[in-house]
Residue frames relative to the residue before (quaternion, step in Angstrom):
aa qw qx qy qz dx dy dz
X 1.0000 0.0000 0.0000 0.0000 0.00 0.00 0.00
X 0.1038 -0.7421 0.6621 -0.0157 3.88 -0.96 0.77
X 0.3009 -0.5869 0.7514 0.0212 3.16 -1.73 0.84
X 0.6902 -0.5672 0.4474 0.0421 2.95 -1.98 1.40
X 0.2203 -0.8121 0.3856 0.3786 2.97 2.28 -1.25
X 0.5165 0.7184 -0.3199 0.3389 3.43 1.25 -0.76
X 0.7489 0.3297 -0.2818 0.5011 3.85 0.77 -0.59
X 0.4659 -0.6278 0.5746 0.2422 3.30 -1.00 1.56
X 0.6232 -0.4130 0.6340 0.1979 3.07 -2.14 0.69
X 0.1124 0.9143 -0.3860 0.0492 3.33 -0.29 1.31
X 0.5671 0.4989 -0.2139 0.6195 4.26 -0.06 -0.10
X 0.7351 -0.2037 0.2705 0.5874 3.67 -1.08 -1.02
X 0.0326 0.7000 -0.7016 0.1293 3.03 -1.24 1.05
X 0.0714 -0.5897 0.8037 0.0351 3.28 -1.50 1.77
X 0.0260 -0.6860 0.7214 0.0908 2.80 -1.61 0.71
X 0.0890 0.7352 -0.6674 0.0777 4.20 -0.94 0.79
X 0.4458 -0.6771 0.5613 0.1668 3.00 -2.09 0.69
X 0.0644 -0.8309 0.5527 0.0010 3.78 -0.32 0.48
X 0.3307 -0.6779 0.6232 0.2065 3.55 -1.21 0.38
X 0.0229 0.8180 -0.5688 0.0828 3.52 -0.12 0.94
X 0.4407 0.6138 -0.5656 0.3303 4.06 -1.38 0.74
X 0.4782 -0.6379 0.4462 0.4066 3.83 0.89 0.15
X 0.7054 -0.5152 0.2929 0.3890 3.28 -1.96 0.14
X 0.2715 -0.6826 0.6766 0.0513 3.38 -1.78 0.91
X 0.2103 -0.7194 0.6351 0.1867 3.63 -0.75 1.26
X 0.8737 0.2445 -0.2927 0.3020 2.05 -1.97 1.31
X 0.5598 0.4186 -0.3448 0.6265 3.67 1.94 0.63
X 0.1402 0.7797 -0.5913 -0.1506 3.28 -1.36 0.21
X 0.6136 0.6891 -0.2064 0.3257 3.07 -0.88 0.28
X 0.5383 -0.3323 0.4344 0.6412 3.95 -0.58 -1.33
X 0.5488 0.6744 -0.3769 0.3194 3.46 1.25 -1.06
X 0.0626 0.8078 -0.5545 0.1898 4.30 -0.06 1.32
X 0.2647 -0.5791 0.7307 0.2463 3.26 -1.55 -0.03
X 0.8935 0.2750 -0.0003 0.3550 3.24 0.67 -1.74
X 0.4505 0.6296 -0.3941 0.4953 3.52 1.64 -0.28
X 0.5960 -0.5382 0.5947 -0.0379 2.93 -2.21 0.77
X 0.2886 0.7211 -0.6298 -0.0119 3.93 -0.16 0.04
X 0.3329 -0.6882 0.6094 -0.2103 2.51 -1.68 2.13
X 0.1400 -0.7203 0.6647 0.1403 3.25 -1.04 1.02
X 0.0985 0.8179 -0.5512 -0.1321 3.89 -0.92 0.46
X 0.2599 -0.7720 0.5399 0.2121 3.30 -0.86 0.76
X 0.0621 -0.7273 0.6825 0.0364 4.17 -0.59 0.66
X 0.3251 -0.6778 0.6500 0.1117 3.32 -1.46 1.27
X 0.2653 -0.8277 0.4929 0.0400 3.41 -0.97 0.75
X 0.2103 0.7908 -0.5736 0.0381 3.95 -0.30 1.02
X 0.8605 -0.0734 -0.0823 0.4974 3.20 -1.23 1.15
X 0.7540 -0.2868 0.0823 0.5852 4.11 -0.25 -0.48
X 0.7203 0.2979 -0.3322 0.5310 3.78 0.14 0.04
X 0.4796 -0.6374 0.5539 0.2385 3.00 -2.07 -0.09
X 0.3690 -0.7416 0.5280 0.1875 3.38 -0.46 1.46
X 0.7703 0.0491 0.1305 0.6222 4.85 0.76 -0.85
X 0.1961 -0.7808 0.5632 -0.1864 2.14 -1.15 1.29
X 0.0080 0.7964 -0.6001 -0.0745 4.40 0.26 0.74
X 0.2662 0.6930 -0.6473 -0.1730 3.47 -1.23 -0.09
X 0.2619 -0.6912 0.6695 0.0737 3.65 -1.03 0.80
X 0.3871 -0.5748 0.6959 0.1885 3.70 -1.83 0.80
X 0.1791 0.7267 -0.6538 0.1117 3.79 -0.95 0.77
X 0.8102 -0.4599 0.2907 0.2181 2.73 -1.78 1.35
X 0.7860 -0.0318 0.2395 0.5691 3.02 0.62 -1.63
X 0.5177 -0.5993 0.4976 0.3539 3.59 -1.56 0.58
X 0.1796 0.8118 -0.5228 0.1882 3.73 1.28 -0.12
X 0.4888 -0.6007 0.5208 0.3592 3.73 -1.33 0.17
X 0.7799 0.2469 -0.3711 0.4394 3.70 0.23 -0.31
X 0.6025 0.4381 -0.5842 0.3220 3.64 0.86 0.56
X 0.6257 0.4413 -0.4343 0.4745 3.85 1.46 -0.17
X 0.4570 0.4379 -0.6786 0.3726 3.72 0.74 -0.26
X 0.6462 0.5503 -0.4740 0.2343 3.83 -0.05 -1.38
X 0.6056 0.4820 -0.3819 0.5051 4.19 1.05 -1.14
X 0.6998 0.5970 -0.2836 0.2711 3.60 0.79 -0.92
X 0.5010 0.5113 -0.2857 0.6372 3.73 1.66 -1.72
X 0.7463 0.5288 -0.2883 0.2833 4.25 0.17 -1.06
X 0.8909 0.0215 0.0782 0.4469 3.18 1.17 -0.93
X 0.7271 0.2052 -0.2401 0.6095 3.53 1.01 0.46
X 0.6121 -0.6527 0.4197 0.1520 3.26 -1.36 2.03
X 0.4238 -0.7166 0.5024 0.2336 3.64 -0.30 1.25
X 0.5846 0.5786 -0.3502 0.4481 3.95 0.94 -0.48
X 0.7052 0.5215 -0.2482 0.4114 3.71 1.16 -0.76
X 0.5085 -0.5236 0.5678 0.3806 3.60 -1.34 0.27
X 0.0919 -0.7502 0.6533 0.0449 2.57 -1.91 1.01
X 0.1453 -0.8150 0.5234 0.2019 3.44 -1.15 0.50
X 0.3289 0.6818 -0.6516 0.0500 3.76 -0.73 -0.22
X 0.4629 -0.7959 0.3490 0.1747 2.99 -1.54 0.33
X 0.7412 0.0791 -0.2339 0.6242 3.45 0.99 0.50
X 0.6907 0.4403 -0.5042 0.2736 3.27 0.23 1.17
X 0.1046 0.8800 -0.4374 0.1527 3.12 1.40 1.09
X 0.4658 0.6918 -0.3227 0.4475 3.58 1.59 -0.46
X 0.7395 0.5164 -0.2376 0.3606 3.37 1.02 -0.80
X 0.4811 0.6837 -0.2784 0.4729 3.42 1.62 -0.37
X 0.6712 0.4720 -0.3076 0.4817 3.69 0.48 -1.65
X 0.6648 0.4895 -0.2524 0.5047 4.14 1.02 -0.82
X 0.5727 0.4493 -0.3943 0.5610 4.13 0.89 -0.59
């Protein structure tokens, strides 16, 4: 299934970053050869989740998540996530 991208992330919104690609001996951590880090943002209405964005980036840096943020989630809406609350006080 695919998305136009066009429809912000609206209502409750979590958005988090995650390393994702299964286990690597002999890595731990963010430290990877072969992993992915993914920011995903999931809109939230009453008990389920209505959208869902997720985007590969370089880095957890602020101007590569402001860039997932300006693309895909309505700047009027709540947001939740849990340790990137730093990234807000800078948007």
């Amino acid at each position: 299934m695919s998305s136009s991208g066009k429809n912000l992330l609206q209502d409750k919104v979590e958005v988090d970053e995650m390393v994702v690609g299964g286990h690597e001996q002999g890595v731990r951590g963010r430290k990877n050869r072969k992993k992915k880090l993914v920011v995903i943002g999931i809109e939230k209405q009453k008990k389920g989740v209505s959208r869902m964005y997720g985007k590969v980036i370089d880095n957890s840096g602020s101007k590569e998540l402001k860039k997932f943020f300006t693309e895909h989630v309505d700047q009027q809406k709540i947001i939740f996530t849990s340790c990137l609350y730093r990234l807000f006080i800078k948007l």
